[in-house]
C-alpha positions in Angstrom: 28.4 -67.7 -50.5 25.2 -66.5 -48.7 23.4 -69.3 -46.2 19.9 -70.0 -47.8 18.3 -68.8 -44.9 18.1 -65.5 -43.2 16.7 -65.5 -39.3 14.9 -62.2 -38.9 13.6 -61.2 -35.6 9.9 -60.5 -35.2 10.4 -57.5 -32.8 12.6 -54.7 -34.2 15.7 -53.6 -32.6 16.0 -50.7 -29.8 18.0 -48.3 -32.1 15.7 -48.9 -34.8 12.6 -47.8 -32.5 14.6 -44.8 -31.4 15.9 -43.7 -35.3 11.8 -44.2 -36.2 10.2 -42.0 -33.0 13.2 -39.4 -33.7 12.6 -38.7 -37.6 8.9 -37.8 -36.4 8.3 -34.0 -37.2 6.7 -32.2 -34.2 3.0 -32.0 -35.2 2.6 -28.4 -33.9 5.3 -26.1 -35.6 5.9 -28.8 -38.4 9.8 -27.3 -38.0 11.8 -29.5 -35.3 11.7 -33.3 -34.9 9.4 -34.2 -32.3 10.8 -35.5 -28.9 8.0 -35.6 -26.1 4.0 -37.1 -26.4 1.3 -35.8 -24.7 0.1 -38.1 -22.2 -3.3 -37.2 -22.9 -3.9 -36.8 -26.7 -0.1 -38.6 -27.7 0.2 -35.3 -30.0 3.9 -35.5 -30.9 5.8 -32.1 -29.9 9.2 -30.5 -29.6 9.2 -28.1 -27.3 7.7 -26.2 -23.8 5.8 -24.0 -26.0 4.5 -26.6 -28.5 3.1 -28.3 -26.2 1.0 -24.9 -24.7 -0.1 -24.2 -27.6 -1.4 -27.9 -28.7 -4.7 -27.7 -27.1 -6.3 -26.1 -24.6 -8.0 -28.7 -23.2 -4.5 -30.4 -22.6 -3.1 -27.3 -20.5 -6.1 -26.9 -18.6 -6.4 -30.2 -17.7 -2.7 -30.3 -16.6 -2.8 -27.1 -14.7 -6.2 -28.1 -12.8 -4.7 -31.0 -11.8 -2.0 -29.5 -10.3 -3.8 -26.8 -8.2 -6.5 -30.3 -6.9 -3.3 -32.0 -5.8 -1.6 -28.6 -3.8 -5.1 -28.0 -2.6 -5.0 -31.6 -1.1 -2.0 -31.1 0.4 -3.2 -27.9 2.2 -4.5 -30.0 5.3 -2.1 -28.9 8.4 -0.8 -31.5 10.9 -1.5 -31.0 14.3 1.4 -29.1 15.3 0.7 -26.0 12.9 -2.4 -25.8 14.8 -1.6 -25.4 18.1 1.3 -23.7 17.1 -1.6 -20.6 15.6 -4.2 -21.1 18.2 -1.0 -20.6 20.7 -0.3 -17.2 19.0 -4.1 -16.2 18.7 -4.4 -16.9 22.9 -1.2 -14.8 23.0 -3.0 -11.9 21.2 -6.0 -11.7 22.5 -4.2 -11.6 26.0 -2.3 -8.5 24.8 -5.6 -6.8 23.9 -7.1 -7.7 27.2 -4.1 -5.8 28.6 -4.6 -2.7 26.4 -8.6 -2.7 26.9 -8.1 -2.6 31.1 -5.4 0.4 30.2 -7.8 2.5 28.4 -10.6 1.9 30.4 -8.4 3.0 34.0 -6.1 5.3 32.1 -6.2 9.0 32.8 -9.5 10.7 31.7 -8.3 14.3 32.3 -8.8 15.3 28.6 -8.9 18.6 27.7 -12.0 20.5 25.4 -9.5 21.8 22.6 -6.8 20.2 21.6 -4.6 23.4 20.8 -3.9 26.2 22.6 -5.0 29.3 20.8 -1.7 31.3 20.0 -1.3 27.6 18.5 -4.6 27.6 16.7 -3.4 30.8 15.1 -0.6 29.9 13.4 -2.1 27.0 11.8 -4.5 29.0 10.1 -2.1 31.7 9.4 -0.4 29.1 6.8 2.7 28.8 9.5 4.1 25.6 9.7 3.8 24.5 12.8 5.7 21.1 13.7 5.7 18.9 16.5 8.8 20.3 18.6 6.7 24.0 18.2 3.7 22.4 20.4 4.1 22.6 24.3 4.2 19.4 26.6 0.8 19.1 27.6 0.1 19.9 23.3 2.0 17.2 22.8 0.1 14.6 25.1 -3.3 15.5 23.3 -2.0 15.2 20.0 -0.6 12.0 20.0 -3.5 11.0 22.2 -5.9 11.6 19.4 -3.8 10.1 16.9 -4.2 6.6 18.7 -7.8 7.0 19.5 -8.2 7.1 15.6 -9.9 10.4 16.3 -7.7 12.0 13.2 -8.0 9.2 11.0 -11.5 11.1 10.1 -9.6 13.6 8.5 -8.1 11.6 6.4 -9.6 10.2 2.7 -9.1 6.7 2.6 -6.5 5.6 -0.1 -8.4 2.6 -2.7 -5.5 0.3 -3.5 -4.6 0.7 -7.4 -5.1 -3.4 -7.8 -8.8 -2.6 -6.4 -9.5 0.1 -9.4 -11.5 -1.2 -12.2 -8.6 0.7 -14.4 -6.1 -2.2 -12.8 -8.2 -5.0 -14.8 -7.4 -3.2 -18.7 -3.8 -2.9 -17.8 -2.0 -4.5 -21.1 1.9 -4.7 -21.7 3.8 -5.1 -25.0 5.5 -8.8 -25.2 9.0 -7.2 -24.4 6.8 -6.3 -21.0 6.9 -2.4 -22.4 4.2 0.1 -21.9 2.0 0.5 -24.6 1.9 3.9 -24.4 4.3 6.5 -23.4 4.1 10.1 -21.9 6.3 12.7 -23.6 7.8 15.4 -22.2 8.5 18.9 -22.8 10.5 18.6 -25.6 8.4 15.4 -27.1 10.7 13.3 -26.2 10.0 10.1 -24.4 9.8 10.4 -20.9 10.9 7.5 -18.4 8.3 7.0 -15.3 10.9 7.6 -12.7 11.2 11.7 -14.1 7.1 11.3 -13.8 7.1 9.8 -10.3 9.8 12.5 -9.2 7.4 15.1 -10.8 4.3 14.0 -8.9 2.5 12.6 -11.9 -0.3 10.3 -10.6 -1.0 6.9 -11.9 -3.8 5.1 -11.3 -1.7 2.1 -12.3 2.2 2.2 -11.9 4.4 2.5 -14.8 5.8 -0.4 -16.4 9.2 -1.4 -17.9 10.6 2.2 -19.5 13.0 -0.3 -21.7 12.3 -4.2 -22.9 12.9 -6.5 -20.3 15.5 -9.3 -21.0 14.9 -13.0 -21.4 15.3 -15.3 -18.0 17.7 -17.6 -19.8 20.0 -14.0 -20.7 20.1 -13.7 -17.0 20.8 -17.2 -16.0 22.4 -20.2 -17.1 20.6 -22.5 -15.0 16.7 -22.9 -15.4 14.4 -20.9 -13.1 13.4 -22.3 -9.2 9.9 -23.8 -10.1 9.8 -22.0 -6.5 9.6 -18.5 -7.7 5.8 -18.6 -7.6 5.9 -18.9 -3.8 8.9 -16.3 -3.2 6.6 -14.1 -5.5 3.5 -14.1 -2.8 6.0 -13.0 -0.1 6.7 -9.9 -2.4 3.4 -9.4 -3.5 2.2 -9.3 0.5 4.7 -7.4 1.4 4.2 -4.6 -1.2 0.7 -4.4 -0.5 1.5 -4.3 3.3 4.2 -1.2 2.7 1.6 0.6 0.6 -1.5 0.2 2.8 0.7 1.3 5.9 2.0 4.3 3.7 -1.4 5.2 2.5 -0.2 4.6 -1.3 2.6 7.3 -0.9 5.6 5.5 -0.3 7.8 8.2 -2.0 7.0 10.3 0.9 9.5 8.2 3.4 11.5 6.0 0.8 13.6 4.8 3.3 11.0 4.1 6.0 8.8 2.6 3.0 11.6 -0.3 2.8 12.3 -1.0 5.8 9.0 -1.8 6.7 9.3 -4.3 3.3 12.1 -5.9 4.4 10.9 -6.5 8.2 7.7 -8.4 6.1 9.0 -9.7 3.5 11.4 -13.2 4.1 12.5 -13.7 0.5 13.8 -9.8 0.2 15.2 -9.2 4.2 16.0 -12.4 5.5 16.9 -14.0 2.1 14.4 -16.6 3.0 13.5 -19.6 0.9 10.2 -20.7 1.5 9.3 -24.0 -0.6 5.0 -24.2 -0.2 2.7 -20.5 -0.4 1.4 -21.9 3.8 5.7 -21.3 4.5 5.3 -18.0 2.8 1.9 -16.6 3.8 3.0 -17.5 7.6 6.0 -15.7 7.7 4.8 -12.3 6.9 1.7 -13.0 8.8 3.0 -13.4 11.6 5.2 -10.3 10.9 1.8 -8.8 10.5 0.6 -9.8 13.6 3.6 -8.3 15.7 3.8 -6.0 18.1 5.6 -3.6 15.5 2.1 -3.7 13.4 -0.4 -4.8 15.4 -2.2 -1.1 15.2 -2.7 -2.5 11.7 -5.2 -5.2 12.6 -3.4 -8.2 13.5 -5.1 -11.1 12.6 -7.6 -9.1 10.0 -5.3 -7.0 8.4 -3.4 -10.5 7.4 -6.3 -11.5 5.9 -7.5 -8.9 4.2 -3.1 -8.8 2.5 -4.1 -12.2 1.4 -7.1 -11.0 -0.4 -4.8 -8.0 -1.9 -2.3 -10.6 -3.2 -5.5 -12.9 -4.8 -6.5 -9.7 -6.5 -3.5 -8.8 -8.2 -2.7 -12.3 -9.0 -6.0 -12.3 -10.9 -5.2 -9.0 -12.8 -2.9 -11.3 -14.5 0.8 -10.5 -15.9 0.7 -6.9 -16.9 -0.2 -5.9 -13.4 2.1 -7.9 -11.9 5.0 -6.7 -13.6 4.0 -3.1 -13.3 3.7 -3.9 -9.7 7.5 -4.9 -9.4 8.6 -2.3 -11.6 7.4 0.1 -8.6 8.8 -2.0 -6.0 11.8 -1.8 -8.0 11.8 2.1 -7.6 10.7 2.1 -4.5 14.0 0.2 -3.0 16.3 2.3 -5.5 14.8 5.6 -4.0 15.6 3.7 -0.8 19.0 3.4 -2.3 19.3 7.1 -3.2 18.7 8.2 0.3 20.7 5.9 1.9 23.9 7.1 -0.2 23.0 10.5 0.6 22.4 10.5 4.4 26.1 10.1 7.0 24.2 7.0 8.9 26.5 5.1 11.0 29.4 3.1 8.5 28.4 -0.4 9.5 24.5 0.1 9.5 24.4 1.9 6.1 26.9 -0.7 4.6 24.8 -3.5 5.8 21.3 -2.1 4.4 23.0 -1.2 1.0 24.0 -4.5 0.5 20.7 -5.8 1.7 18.8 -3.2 -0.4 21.5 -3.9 -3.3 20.4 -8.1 -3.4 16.9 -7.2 -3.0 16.8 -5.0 -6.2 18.5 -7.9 -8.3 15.5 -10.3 -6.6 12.8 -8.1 -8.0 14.5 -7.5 -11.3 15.1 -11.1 -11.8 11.5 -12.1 -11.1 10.1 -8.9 -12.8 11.9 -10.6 -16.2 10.8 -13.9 -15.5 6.8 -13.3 -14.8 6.5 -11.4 -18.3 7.2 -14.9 -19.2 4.4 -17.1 -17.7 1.3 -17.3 -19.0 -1.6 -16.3 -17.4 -3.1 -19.5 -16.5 0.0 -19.7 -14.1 -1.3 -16.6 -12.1 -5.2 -17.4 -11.6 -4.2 -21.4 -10.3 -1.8 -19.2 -7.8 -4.8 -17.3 -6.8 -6.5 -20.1 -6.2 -4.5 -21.7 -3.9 -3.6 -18.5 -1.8 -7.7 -17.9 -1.5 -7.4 -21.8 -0.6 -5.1 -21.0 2.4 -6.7 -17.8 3.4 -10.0 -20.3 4.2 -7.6 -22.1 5.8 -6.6 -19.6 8.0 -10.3 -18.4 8.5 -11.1 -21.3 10.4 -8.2 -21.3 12.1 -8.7 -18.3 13.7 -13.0 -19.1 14.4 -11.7 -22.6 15.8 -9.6 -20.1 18.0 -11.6 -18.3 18.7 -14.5 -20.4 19.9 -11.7 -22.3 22.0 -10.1 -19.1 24.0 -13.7 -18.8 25.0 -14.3 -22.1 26.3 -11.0 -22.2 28.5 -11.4 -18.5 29.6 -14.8 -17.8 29.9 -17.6 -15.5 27.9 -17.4 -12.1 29.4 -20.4 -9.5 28.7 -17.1 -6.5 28.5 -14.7 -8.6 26.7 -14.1 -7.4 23.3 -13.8 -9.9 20.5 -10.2 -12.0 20.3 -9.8 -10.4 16.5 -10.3 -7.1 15.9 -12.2 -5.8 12.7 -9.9 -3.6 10.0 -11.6 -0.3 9.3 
């Protein structure tokens, strides 16, 4: 017999709240029962990519405030500071030293720099190399070379990511070129067969074939740190190029070993959690004896303008940008197999250049992936730390010259890139 009165509760259950949220249909594909709410417009969605394409409003709200809060965490503590001023007094000592050498080195320069005999086979087309010139040939030749008094000759190489071209580059979704060259027999030709054949670019070649998904690749979800290991590459790419002139297929190997003594993430296997962690590392690489003919202090400034730049050509560029960093450590590769180098030396850079290759690949696949929001609120925080570093170096600067004294001959702590 049923009781003549049924108690009912005035607050449903727990299961029955979950059973009524989870028979909601996503509101943006209208497909998959909804299972997440945005916090700002409680749109019901299903999914990563329901929820980008939502609103825009939502995402840009989102992704600003994520670049105000990294920018506010920017501010240094006190040891990063003394820790750079202590290695901007360091180099502006070693220029000091280098100034007082020049200005009481040996002045006995002679009025031509070849001898004539010399002279004559250079402009009898003979090649002539350095072991054919004589001792004192020799001294006035490299003299000139570190007086910058040849760098005239040269024509100054404009990066590719500089070129108006660089800001139409467009990639298929499979991260594919558009279009293809063909060769000789009409059919498709890959960009490695174009590279060996001289072909310029004004933009390297993408992907020849589609690039794979990330979660193909790996099980596990990406490293939300891949953006920062990214500007490490993307420095030390433009780094190798500048230093190469843009040719880095004339000295392959040369080319990567410079990248690796740059880059942490691709020589030292480095993991660097914050783009300050990253952009210091190959700075200070930068500022090293090894490169210091580069521009020190300047020339690390003017990389983290290169990387801004590409990062605001946006995806396309940046994947064609891998794709030739990609080639450029499997030429490396090549040569290395093919030269009788020392066993232990060549098995350790083949392993190095080996891991480095499946770095790129697997980052190459995984930014034809991100949207190109992602890439312009990167940008934005490495111009963020390039100002950061600005000051760094005036607040130096102004304090070398406090403790040490204005000199009317004393050059200026930085030195200007040309």
């Amino acid at each position: 017999m049923l009781p003549d009165t049924i108690i009912t509760s005035d607050t449903p259950s727990s299961s029955s709240q979950f059973n009524s949220s989870s028979r909601i249909i996503c509101r943006v594909c209208q497909k998959q029962y909804s299972q997440y709410t945005c916090p700002r417009c409680n749109t019901r969605y299903c999914s990563l990519p329901c929820y980008k394409s939502h609103s825009l409003h939502c995402t840009e709200s989102f992704m600003r405030e994520n670049v105000e809060e990294e920018l506010r965490q920017l501010q240094p503590d006190d040891e990063s500071k003394q820790k750079m001023l202590h290695i901007l007094k360091r180099f502006h000592s070693e220029e000091q030293e280098m100034d007082y050498m020049d200005e009481h080195g040996s002045d006995s320069d002679s009025e031509s720099l070849f001898a004539e005999e010399t002279v004559r086979k250079i402009l009898s087309g003979s090649q002539v190399g350095l072991d054919d010139l004589s001792v004192e040939e020799q001294k006035h030749f490299l003299r000139a070379i570190a007086s910058g008094e040849l760098s005239k000759l040269l024509k100054p190489w404009e990066p590719w990511w500089l070129k108006r071209s660089a800001n139409y580059t467009r990639l298929s979704q499979d991260g594919t070129q558009l279009v293809q060259p063909l060769d000789n027999t009409g059919k498709l030709a890959s960009s490695h067969d174009n590279i060996e054949n001289d072909q310029v670019y004004d933009i390297p070649p993408g992907p020849d074939a589609p690039l794979p998904s990330v979660r193909r690749l790996s099980a596990t979800e990406p490293s939300p740190l891949l953006t920062v290991h990214l500007v490490d590459i993307i420095y030390s790419y433009c780094f190798t190029l500048r230093l190469y002139n843009g040719d880095w297929s004339s000295d392959s190997t040369g080319s990567v070993e410079v990248l690796l003594s740059i880059s942490s993430v691709l020589g030292q296997g480095g993991q660097p959690e914050t783009v300050l962690e990253a952009l210091s590392y190959c700075s200070e690489q930068t500022c090293s004896p090894a490169y210091r003919h580069m521009g020190g202090s300047q020339f690390a400034l003017n990389l983290m303008d290169d990387v801004t730049s590409v990062l605001y050509l946006g995806g396309a560029a940046i994947v064609c940008l891998l794709c030739d960093l990609q080639r450029l450590i499997q030429a490396a590769e090549k040569e290395f197999k093919s030269e009788k180098s020392g066993k232990s030396r060549g098995s350790k850079i083949k392993t190095k250049l080996k891991s480095a290759e499946r770095k790129v690949y697997f980052i190459k696949c995984w930014a034809n992936e991100q949207p190109n929001e992602a890439w312009s609120s990167l940008a934005a925080i490495v111009k963020a730390e390039k100002s950061s570093a600005m000051a760094y170096i005036t607040r130096g600067r102004y304090s070398s010259k406090k403790e040490e004294g204005s000199k009317p001959k004393d050059k200026p702590m930085i030195c200007e890139f040309q």
